[in-house]
OpenMM code with the backbone's topology and positions (N, CA, C; nanometers):
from openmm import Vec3, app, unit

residues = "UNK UNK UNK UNK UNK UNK UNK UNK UNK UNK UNK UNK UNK UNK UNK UNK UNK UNK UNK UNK UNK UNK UNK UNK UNK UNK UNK UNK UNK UNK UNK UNK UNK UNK UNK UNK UNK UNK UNK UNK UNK UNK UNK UNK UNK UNK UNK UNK UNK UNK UNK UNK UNK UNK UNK UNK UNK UNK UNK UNK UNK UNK UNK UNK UNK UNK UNK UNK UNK UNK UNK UNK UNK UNK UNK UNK UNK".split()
positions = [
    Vec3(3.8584, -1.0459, -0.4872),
    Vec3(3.7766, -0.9348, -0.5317),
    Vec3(3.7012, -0.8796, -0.4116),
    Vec3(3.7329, -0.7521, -0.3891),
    Vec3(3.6526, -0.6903, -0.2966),
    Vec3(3.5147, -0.5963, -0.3174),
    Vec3(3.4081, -0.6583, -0.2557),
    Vec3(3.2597, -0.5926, -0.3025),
    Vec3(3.2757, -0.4519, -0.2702),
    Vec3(3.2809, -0.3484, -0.2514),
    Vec3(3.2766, -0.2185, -0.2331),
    Vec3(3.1572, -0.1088, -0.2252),
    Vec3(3.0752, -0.1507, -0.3527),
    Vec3(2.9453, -0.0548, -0.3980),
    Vec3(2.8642, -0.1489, -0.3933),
    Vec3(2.7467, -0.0528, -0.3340),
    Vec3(2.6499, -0.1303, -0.3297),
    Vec3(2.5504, -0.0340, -0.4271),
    Vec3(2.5200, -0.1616, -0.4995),
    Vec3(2.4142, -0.0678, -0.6479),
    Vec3(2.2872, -0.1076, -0.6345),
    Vec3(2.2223, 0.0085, -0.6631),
    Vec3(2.0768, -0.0302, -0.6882),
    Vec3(1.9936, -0.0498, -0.8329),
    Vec3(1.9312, -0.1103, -0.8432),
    Vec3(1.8465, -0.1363, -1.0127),
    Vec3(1.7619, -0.1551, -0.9785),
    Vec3(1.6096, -0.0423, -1.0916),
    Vec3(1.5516, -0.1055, -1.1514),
    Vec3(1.4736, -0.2073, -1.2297),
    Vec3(1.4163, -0.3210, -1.2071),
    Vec3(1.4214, -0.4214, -1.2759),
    Vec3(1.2113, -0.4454, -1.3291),
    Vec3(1.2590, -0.4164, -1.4625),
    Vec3(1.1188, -0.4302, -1.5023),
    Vec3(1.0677, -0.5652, -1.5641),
    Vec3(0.9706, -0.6335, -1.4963),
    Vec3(0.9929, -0.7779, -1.4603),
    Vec3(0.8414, -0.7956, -1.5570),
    Vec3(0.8368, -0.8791, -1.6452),
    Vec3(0.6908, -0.9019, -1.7535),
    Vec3(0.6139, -0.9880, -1.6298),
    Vec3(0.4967, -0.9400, -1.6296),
    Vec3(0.3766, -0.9783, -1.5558),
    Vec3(0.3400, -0.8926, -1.3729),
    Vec3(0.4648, -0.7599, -1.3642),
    Vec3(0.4489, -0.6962, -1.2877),
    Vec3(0.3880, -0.5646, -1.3117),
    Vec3(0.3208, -0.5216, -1.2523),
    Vec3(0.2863, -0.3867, -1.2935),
    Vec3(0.3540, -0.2656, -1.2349),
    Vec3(0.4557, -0.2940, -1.1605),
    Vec3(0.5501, -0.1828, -1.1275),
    Vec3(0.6940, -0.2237, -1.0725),
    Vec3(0.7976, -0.1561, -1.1294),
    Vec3(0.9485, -0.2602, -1.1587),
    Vec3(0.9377, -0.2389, -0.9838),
    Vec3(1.0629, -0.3154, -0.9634),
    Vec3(1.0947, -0.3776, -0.8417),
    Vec3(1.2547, -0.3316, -0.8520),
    Vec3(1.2958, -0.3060, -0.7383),
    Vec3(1.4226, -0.2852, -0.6609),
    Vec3(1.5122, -0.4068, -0.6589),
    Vec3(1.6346, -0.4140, -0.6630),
    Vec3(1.7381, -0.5013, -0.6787),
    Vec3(1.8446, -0.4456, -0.6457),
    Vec3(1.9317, -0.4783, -0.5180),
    Vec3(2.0444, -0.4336, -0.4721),
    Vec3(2.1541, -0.5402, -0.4634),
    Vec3(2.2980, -0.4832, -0.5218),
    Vec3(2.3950, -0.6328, -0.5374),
    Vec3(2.5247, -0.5478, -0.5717),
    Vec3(2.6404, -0.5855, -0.4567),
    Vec3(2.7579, -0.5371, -0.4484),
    Vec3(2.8039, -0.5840, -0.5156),
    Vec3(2.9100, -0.4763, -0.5908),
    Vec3(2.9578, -0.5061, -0.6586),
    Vec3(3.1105, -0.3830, -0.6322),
    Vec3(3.2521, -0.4352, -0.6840),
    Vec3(3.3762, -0.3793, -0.6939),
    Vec3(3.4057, -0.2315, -0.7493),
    Vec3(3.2634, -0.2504, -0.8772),
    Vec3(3.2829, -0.1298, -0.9878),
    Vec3(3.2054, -0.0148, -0.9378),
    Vec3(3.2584, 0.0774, -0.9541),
    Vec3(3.1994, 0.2314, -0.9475),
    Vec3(3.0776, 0.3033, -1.0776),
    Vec3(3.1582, 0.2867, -1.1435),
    Vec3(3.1047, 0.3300, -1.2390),
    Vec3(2.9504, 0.2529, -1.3167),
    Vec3(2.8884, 0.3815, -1.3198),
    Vec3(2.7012, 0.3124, -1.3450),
    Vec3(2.6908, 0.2191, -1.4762),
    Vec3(2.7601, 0.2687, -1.5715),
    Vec3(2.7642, 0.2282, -1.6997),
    Vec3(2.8130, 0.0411, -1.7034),
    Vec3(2.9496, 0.0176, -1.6662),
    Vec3(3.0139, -0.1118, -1.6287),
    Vec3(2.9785, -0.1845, -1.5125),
    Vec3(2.8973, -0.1420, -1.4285),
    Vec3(2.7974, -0.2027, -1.3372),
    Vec3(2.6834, -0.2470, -1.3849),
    Vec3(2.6174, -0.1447, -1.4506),
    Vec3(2.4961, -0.2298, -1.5401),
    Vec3(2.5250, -0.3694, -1.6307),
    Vec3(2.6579, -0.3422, -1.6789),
    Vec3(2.6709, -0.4168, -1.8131),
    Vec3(2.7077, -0.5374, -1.7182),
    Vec3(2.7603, -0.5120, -1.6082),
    Vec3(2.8098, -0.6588, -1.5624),
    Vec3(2.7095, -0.7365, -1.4359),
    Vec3(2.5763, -0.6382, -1.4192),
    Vec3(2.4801, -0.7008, -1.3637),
    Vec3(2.3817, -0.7523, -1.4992),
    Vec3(2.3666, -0.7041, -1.5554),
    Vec3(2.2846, -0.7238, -1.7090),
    Vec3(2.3286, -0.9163, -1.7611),
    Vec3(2.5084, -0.9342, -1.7635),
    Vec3(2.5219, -1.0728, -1.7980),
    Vec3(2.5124, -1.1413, -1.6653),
    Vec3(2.5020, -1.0673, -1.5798),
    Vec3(2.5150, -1.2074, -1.4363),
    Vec3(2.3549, -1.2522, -1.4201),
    Vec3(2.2276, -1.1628, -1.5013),
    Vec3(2.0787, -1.1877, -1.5228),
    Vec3(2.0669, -1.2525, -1.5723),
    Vec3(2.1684, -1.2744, -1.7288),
    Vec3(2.1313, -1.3577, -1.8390),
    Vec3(2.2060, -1.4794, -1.7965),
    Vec3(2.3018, -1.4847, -1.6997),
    Vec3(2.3641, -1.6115, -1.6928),
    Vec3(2.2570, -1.6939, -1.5992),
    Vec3(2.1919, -1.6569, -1.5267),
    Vec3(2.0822, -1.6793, -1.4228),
    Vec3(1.9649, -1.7974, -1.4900),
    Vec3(1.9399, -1.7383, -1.6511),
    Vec3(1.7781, -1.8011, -1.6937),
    Vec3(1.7322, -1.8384, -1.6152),
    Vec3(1.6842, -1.9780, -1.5810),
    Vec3(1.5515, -1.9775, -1.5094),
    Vec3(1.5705, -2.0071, -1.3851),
    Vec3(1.7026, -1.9218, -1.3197),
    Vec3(1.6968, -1.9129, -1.1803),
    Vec3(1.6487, -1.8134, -1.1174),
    Vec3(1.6001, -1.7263, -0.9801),
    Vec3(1.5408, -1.6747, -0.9117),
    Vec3(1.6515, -1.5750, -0.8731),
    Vec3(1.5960, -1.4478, -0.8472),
    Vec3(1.7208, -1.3436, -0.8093),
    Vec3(1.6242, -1.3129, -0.6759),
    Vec3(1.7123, -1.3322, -0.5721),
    Vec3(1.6699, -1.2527, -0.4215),
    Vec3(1.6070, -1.1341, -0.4183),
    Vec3(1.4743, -1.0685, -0.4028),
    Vec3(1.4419, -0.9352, -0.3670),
    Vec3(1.4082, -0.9391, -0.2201),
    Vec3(1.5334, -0.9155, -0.1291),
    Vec3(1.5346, -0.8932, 0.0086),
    Vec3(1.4751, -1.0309, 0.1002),
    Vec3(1.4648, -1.0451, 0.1694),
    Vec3(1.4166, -1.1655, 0.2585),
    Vec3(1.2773, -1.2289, 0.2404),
    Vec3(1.1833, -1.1714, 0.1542),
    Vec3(1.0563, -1.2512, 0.1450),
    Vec3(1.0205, -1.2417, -0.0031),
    Vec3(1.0759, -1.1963, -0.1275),
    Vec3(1.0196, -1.2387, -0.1947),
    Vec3(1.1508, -1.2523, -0.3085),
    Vec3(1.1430, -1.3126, -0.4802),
    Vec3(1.2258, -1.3284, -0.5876),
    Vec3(1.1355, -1.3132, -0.6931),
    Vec3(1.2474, -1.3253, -0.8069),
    Vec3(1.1526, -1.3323, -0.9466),
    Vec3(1.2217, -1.3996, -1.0385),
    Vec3(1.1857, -1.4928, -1.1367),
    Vec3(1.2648, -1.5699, -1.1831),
    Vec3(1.3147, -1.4774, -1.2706),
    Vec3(1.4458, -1.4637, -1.3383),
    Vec3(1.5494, -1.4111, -1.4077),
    Vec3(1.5163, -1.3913, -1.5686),
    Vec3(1.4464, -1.4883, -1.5947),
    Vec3(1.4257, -1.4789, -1.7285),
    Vec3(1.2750, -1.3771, -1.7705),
    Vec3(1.2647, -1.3211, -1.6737),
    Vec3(1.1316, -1.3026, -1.6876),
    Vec3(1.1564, -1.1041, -1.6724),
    Vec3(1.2648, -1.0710, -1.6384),
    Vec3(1.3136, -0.9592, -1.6282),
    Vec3(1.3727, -0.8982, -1.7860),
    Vec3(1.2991, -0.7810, -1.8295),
    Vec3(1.2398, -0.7496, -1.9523),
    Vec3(1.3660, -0.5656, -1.9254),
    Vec3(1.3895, -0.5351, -1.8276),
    Vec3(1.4620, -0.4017, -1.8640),
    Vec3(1.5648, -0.3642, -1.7039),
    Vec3(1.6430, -0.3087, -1.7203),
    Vec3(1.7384, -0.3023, -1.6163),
    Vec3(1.7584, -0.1576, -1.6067),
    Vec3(1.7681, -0.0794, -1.5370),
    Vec3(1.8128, 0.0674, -1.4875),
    Vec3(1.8614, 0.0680, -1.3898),
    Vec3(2.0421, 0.1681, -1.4064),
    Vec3(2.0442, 0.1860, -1.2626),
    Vec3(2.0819, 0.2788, -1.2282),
    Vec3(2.0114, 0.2820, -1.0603),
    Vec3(1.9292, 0.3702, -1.0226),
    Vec3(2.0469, 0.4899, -0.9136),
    Vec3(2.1083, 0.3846, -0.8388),
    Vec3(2.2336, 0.4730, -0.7343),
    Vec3(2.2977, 0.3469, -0.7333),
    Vec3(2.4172, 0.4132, -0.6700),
    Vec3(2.5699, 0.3427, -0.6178),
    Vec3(2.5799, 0.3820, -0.4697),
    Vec3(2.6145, 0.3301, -0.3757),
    Vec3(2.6981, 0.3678, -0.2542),
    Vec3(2.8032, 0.3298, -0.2043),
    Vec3(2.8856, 0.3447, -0.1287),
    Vec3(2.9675, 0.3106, -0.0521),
    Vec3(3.0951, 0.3635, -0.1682),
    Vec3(3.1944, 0.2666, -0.1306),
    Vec3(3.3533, 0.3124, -0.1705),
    Vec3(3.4470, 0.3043, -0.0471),
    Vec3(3.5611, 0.3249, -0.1346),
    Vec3(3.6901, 0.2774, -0.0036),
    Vec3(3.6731, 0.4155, 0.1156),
    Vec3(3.7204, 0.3241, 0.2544),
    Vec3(3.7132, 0.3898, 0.3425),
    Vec3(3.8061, 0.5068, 0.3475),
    Vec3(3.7796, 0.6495, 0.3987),
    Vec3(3.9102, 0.7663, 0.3661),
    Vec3(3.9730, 0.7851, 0.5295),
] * unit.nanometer
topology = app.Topology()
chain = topology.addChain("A")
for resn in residues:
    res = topology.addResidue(resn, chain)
    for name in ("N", "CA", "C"):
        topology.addAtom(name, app.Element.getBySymbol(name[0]), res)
């Protein structure tokens, strides 16, 4: 499987007062089947920690709403 897009989300996290950014390559293009397949890789997570960039995380279960926000990249032309 080749990562391709790199997506960005939304993530509205209970006990934050303003959602937080989440970026994670992924194969799929499309916003709709990217959400849905970052949405179960959250819930498969429970009470593990998702990376937000090099200094900080948030535990998984604690993430209350998902939006997403852009896509980039794609095959080289």
């Amino acid at each position: 499987m080749e990562h391709r897009y790199l997506h960005t989300f939304q993530l509205t996290v209970d006990g934050l007062d303003q959602p937080v950014e989440f970026r994670i390559l992924l194969e799929l293009e499309d916003a709709a089947e990217s959400t849905d397949t970052f949405a179960k890789y959250v819930a498969r997570q429970e009470d593990n920690f998702l990376p937000l960039g090099e200094t900080a995380a948030i535990r998984a279960n604690r993430i209350l709403r998902i939006v997403h926000v852009s896509v980039e990249g794609g095959p080289a032309n």
